[in-house]
MARTI-826460 format. One record per residue: x, y, z of N, C-alpha, C in turn. Coordinates in steps of 0.1 Angstrom, whole numbers, padded with zeros to 4 digits, always signed. Each point is the difference from the previous one (the first is absolute). Example, Ala and Ser with C-alpha at 12.3 -4.5 7.8 and 13.67 -1.06 7.14 Angstrom:
# MARTI-826460
+0132-0057+0078-0009+0012+0000+0009+0012+0000/-0004+0011-0007+0009+0011+0000-0008+0011+0008/
END
This chain:
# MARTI-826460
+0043+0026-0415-0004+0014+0003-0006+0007-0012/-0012+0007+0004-0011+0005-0013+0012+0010-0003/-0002+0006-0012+0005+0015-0006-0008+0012+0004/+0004+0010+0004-0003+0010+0003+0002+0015-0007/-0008+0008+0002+0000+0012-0007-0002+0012+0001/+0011+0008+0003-0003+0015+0010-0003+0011-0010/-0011+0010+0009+0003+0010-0010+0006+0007+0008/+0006+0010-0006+0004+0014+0008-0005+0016-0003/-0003+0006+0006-0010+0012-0003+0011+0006+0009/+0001+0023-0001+0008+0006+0008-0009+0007+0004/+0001+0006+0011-0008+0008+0007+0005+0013+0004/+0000+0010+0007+0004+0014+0008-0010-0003+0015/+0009+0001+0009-0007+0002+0014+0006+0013+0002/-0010+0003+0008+0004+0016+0007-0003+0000+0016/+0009+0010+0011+0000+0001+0010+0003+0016+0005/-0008+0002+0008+0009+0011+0006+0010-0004+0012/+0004-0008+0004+0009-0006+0010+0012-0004-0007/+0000-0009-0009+0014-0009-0003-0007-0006-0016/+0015-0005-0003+0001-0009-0010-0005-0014+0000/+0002+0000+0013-0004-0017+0003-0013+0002+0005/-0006+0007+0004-0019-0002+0004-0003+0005-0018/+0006+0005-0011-0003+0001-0011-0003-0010-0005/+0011-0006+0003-0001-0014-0006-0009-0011+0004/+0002+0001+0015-0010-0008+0000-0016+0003-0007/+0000+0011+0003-0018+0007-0006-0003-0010-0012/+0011+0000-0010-0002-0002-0010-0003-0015+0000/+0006-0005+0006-0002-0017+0002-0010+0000+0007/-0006+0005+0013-0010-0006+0005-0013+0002-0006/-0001+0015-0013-0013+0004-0007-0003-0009-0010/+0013-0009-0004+0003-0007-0012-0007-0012+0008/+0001-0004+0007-0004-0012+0010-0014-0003+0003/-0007+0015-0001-0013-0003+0000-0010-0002-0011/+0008+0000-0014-0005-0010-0010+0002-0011-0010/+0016-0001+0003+0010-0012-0006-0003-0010+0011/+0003-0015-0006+0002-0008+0013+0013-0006-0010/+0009-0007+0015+0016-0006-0007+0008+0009+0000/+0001+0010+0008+0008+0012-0003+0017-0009+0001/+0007+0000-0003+0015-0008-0002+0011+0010+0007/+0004+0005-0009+0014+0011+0006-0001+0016-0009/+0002+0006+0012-0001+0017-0003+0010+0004-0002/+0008+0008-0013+0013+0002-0001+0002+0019-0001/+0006+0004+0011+0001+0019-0003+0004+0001-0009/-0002+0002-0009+0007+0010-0015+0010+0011+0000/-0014+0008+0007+0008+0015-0002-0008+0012+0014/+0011+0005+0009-0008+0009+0011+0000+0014-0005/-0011+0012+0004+0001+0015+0000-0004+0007+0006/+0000+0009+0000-0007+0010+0010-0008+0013-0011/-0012+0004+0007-0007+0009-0004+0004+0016+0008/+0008+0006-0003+0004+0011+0012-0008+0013-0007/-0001+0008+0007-0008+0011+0001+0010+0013+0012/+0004+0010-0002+0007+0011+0006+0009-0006+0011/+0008-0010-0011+0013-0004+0009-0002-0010+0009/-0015-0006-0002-0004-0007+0013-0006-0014+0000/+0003-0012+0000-0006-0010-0007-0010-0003+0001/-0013-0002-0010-0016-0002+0004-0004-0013-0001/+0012-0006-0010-0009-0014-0002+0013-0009-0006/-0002-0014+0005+0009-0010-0003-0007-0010-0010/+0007-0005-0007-0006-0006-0013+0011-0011-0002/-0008-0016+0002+0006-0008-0005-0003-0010-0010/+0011-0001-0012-0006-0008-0007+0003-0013-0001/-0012-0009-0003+0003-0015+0002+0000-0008-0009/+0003-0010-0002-0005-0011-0011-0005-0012+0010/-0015-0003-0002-0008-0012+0011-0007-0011-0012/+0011-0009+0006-0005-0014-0010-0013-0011+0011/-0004-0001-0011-0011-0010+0011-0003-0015-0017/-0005-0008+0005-0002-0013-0005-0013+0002-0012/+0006+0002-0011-0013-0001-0018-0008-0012+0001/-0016+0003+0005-0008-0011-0002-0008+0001-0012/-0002-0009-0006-0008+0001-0015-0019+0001+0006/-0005+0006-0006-0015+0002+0000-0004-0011-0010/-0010-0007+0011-0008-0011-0005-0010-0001-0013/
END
């Protein structure tokens, strides 16, 4: 079996619905320029509140995908 090499980069997704459509945001925006995306780890969740009232969900991730060397 070859050796392999991940990087890991973190990201912020945001939602006004949930934590979890945050997160996904963040994986699927990440998805449209990485290829090998591996495993997405929540870090840390919050909220953006404004007059007692929540505006915005924010989650943070760590998204590893597969280090290919440039030719």
């Amino acid at each position: 079996m070859a050796e392999s090499v991940y990087k890991i980069i973190e990201l912020v997704g945001t939602s006004t619905e949930s934590w979890e459509r945050a997160a996904a945001a963040a994986v699927e925006r990440a998805s449209s320029t990485l290829r090998d995306l591996r495993v997405a780890e929540v870090v840390e969740l919050d909220m953006h509140v404004e007059g007692g009232k929540v505006m915005l969900y924010r989650a943070r991730i760590k998204l590893s995908f597969k280090y290919e060397e440039q030719p």
